[in-house]
N, C-alpha and C positions, 0 to 999 in steps of 0.2 A: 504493500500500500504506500511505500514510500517513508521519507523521515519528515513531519513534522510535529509542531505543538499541538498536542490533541487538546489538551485544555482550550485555548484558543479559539481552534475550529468548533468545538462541542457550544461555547458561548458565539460564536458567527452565526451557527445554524438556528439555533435558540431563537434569536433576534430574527433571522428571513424566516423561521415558521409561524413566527408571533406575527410578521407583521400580515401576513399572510390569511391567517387568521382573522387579525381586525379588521380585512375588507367584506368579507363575509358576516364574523358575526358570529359562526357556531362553530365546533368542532364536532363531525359525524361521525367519529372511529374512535375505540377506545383506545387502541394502540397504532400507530403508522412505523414504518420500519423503512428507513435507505438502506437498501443492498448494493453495498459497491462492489463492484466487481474485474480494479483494476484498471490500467490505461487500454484506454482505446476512446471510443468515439460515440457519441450517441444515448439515449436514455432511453426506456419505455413508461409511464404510465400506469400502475393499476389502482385496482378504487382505494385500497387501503395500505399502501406501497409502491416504491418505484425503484426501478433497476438502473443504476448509474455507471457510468465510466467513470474512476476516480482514480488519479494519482496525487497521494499528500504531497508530491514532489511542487506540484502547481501551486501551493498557498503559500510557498514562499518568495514570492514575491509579487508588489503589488497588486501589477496589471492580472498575474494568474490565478491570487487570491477571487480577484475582483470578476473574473472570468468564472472561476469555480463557483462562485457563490452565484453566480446568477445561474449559471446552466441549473443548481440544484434550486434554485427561486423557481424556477421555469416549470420545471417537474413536477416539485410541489405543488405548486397551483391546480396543478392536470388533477388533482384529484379532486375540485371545487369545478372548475372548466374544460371538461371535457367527460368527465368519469360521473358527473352530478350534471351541473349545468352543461345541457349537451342538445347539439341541430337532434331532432326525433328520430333521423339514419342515423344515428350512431350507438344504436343498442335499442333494446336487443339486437344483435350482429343476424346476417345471414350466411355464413361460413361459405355458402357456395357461391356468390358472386359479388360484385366490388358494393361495398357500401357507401354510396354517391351523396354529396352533400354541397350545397352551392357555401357553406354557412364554416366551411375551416378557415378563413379570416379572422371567424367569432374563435373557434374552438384554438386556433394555433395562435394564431395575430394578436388577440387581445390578451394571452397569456405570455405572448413576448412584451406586450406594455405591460403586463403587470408584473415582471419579471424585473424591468425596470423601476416601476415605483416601490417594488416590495425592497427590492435594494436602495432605495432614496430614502424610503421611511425608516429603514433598519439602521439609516447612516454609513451607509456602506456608498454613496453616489453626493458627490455635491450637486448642486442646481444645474451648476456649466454641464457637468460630466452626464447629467442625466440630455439635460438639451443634445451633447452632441449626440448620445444613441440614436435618438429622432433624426437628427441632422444626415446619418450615414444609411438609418434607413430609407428617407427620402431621396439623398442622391443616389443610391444601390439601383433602383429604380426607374425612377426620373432618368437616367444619365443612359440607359438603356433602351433601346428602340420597344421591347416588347408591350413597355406603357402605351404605346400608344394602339397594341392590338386585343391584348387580352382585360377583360376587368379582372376584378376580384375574386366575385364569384363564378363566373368561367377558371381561373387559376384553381378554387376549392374543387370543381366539381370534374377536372381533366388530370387531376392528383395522379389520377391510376395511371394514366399515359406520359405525361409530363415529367413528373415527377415532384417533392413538394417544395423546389427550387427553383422550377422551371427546366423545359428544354435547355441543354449544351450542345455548340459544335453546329447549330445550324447556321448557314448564308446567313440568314437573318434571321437575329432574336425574336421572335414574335411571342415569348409569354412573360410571366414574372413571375415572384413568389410571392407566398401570403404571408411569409416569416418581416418580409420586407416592409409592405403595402399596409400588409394589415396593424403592426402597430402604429405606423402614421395615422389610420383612418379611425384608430381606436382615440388616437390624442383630440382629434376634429371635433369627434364625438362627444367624450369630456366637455371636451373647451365651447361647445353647444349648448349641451345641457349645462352647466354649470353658467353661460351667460344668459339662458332662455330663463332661470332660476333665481338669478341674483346671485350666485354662488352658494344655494341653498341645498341642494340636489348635484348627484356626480354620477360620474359612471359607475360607482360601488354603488350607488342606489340598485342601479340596473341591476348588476350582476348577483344582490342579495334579493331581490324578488324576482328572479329569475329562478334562485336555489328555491327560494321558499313557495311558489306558485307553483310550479312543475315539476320539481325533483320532492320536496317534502310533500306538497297538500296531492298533487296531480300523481305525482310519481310513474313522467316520462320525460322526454326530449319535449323539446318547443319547436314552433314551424316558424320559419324562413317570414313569417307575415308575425307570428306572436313577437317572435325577437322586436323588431320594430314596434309594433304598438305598443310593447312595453318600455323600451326609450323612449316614446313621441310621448308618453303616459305623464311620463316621468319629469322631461321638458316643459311637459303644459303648451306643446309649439309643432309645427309638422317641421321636420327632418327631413324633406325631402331631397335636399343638395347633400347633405353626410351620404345618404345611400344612393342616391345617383354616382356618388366618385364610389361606389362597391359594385354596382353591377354597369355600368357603361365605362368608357377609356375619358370622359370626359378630367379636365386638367383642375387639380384643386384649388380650390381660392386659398392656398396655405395662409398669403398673410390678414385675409380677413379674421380666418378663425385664431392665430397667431395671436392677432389685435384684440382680440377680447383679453386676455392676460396679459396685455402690456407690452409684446413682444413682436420683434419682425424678423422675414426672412428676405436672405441676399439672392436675387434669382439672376444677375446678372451674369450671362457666359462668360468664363476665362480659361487664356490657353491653355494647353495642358506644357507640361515641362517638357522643350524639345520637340514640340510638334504643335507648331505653328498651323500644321493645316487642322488640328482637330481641337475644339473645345468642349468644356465639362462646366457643372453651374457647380457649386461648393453647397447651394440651401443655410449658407451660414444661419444659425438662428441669435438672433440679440436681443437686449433689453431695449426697449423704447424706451427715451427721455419721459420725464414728468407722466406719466402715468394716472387715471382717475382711478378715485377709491373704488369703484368695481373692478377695474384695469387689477388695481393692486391685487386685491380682494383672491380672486381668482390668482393669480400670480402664486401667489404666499401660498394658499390652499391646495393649490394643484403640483409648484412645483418646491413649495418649501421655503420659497424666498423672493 
C-alpha cells in the first residue's frame, strides 16, 4: 500500500466523508468500507462500498494528496448519486443488454462537482484552486471540436459506443465527455438556482429531495423530466437555458451565470506556444471588482469566499 502517515490520511478521509454527508443530510448504511486494492487506475461504486486504486505513495505530496482525496470524494459520493439518487435505467440493471441513460451528466458530472466542493468544504481546495477545476473542465471541452457536435445527453446515452470520455483517434472529434461538461453544467445550475432564490436554495436542495422523494419515500430512479421539475421546483423559475446547454450543442452564456457570484470568464482566443497558426481560449475565471451583496452573497456561499 505504500509508506505513508496513516494517522493523517485516517483524519483526511474523516473530513471528505463528513463533508459529504452534510450535502445530503442522512447516512443510509451502518457500516461503509474502502477496499483499496493497490496502484492502478480507476474505482467502482457499490451501494454500501467502493473499490479503489490506492497507493499511500501518492499522499505525499501535495498535488497527489490532493489528487487522492478527491478521486476517493468522487466514489464516495457514488453511493448518495448514482447507487441512491439515480436516472430510473440505472437499476434494477438488465444484465443482458446496455442500460441507456441520457441523465450520466446527472449521475457522473454532478459527482465530479461534488467531488470538488466536498474537497472545498473539507478544506482541502482554496477558492482559486476550486475555480480552476471549473476552469480546465470548461476549456477540456470548449477547446475541442466535439462541443460543437454532440450534447450532453447524446455523450450519456452513446457511453456504450463512445466510450465515457468520448471517441479517440478520429479525423475529427465529434463527441465529449460528461466527466468534462457535466460538472461545468452542474456549476450553471447552482449558480441558477441559488440566484433565482436569493441565495436561499442550492443545488444540495436538489440532490436531498431527490434522495428523499425517490430513493427513501418512492424507492426508484427519477425520469429525465422529474430531474428537472425538481430543480425548476426548487428555483421557483423555469431552467430552461441550464438544460438547453445539456441536450443541444448550443454555447453557454458562462459569464452571465458567472455574474451572479461576482465573477467573470476570459473567453478571448490566445496562441498556443509555438504555433502561431492555432489558438486555444484559457476560460480564465476571476473575481469581478465591487461586487452586490447578492453578487457577494452567493460568492461566499457557493465558493467559500
Amino acid at each position: 500500500m505504500g509508506d505513508f502517515d496513516r494517522v493523517r490520511f485516517m483524519k483526511d478521509l474523516q473530513k471528505v466523508v463528513e463533508a459529504g454527508i452534510a450535502v445530503i443530510g442522512d447516512i443510509p448504511y451502518r457500516h461503509y468500507t474502502f477496499l483499496a486494492i493497490g496502484p492502478g487506475r480507476g474505482g467502482i461504486e457499490h451501494l454500501n462500498s467502493t473499490t479503489i486504486s490506492f497507493s499511500g505513495k501518492e499522499l505525499n505530496t501535495p498535488g497527489g494528496r490532493e489528487r487522492m482525496l478527491s478521486f476517493i470524494a468522487h466514489e464516495y459520493f457514488h453511493h448518495y448519486n448514482v447507487k441512491r439518487i439515480r436516472p430510473i435505467a440505472l437499476g434494477p440493471f438488465d444484465y443482458q443488454r446496455e442500460n441507456r441513460t441520457r441523465m450520466l451528466w446527472v449521475s457522473e458530472g454532478l459527482t465530479v462537482y461534488y467531488e470538488y466542493l466536498m474537497l472545498r468544504r473539507a478544506g482541502f481546495l482554496s477558492g482559486g484552486a476550486l475555480l480552476q477545476h471549473f476552469q480546465s473542465d470548461i476549456a477540456a471541452y470548449e477547446n475541442s471540436t466535439g462541443h460543437l457536435y454532440q450534447s450532453l445527453a447524446e455523450a450519456s446515452y452513446e457511453t456504450w459506443s463512445d466510450g465515457p470520455f468520448g471517441r479517440k483517434g478520429d479525423s475529427v472529434n465529434k463527441t465529449i465527455s460528461y466527466y468534462e461538461k457535466g460538472p461545468a453544467v452542474g456549476m450553471l445550475l447552482d449558480l441558477a438556482i441559488r440566484h433565482a432564490t436569493g441565495n436561499r436554495r442550492t443545488l444540495d436542495d436538489v440532490m436531498r429531495t431527490l434522495y428523499r422523494r425517490y430513493y427513501l419515500d418512492k424507492k426508484r430512479g427519477f425520469t429525465d423530466e422529474e430531474f428537472r421539475q425538481t430543480c425548476e421546483k426548487i428555483a421557483g423559475v423555469s431552467l430552461e437555458e441550464v438544460f438547453q446547454y445539456t441536450t443541444t450543442v448550443k454555447d453557454p452564456d458562462y459569464g452571465k451565470y458567472l455574474g451572479y457570484a461576482g465573477l467573470g470568464i476570459d473567453l478571448a482566443p490566445k496562441a498556443l506556444p509555438g504555433r502561431s497558426d492555432k489558438t486555444e481560449r484559457s476560460f480564465r475565471i476571476t473575481l469581478l471588482p465591487d461586487p452586490d451583496p447578492l453578487q457577494l452573497a452567493i460568492r461566499k456561499g457557493w465558493m467559500g469566499e
